[in-house]
N, C-alpha and C positions, 0 to 999 in steps of 0.2 A: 472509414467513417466519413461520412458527409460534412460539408460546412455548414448546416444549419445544425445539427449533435453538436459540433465543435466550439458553435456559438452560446448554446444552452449551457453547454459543459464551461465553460468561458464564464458565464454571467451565476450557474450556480457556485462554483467555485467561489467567485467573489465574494457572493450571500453567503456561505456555509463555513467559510474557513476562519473569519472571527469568529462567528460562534462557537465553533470547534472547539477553539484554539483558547477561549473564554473558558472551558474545560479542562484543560491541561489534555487534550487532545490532541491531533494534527491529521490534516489529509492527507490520504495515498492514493485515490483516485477517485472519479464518477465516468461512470459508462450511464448511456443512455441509449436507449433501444425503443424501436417503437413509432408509430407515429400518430400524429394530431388527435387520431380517435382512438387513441388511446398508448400512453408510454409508460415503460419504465425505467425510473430514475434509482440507479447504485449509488449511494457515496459512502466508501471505503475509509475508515480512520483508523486510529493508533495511538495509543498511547506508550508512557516508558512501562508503566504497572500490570496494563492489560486491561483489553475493554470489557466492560458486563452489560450484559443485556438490558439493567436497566441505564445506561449512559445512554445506549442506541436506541431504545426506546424518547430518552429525553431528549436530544440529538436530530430524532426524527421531528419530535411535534416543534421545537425551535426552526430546525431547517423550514421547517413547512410553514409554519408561519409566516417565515422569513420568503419565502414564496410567496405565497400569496401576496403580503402586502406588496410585494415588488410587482405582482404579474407575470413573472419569469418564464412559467411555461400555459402555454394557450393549452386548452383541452383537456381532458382526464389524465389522469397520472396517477401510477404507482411508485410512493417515495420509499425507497429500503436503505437503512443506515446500521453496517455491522465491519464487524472488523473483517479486514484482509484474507484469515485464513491460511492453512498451509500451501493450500493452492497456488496460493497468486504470489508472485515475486516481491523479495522486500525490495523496496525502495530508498530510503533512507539510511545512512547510517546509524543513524538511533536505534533504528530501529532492532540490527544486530546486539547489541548489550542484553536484554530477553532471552537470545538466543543462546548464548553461550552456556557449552556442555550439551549442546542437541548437534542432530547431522545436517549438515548443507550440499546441496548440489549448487555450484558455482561454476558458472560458464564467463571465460574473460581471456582477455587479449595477452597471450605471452607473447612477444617479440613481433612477429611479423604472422604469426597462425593463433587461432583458438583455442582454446583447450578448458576442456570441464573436468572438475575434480569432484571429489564427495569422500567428506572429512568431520569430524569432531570439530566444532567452532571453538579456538582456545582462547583467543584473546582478540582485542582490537587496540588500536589509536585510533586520532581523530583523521589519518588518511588509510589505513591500510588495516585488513583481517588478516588473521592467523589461524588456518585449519590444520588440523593432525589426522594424515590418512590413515587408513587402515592397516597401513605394513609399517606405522608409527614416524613416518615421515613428516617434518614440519614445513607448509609452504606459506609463505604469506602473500598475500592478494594485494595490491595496490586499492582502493577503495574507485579509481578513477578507470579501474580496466576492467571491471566487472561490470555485463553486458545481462548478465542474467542471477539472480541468488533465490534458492527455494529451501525454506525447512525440506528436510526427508525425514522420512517417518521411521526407514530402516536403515543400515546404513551396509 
């Protein structure tokens, strides 16, 4: 990504995450793509309950306003405001508590090598997960050595 995305991403963040956050929301990311004649703008949220399309709809015409009045981005834009998805990696601790009793692919730093698991999410604390593989194994994750986490759909 370029430093001028980096800066926009920079400047919406600021704009976007009280208001978020004004909804018992929280950001997990903005990607921006696109340029001057024409971009588009992701911003990614979460909540602990789960987002509905109408928060992201409301979420959107706040951000955007919150746009505008600032000037934040030069030229046409396309603003999209929805949640995360299974796709895209959780970020947050919080954000695993939802998760629990679904499958995760986890990829994270054991000792000196890598290693990805894919397990039954069983429990957490406030630093480390607790997955249960397949062959009913218990391993638990430091929350600080995970480099990667994705809902799985199958496990």
């Amino acid at each position: 990504m370029n430093r001028f995305h980096e800066s926009i991403q920079k400047r919406i963040a600021e704009i976007a995450a009280p208001i978020i956050g004004s909804h018992n929301a929280f950001l997990i990311d903005i990607a921006v793509r696109g340029s001057q004649h024409g971009r588009t703008i992701e911003i990614f949220i979460d909540n602990d309950a789960g987002i509905t399309t109408e928060l992201c709809a409301l979420m959107s015409r706040e951000v955007g306003k919150g746009l505008e009045v600032e000037r934040t981005i030069q030229g046409r834009y396309y603003l999209v405001v929805s949640s995360p998805g299974t796709d895209r990696p959780l970020v947050f601790l919080r954000q695993y508590k939802k998760h629990i009793g679904r499958c995760l692919s986890v990829k994270f730093q054991s000792g000196e090598s890598p290693r990805t698991i894919e397990g039954t999410l069983k429990d957490l604390t406030d630093d480390s997960i607790a997955l249960e593989e397949e062959n009913g194994a218990r391993c638990v994750i430091p929350f600080n050595s995970i480099a990667e986490a994705k809902v799985h759909t199958v496990l």
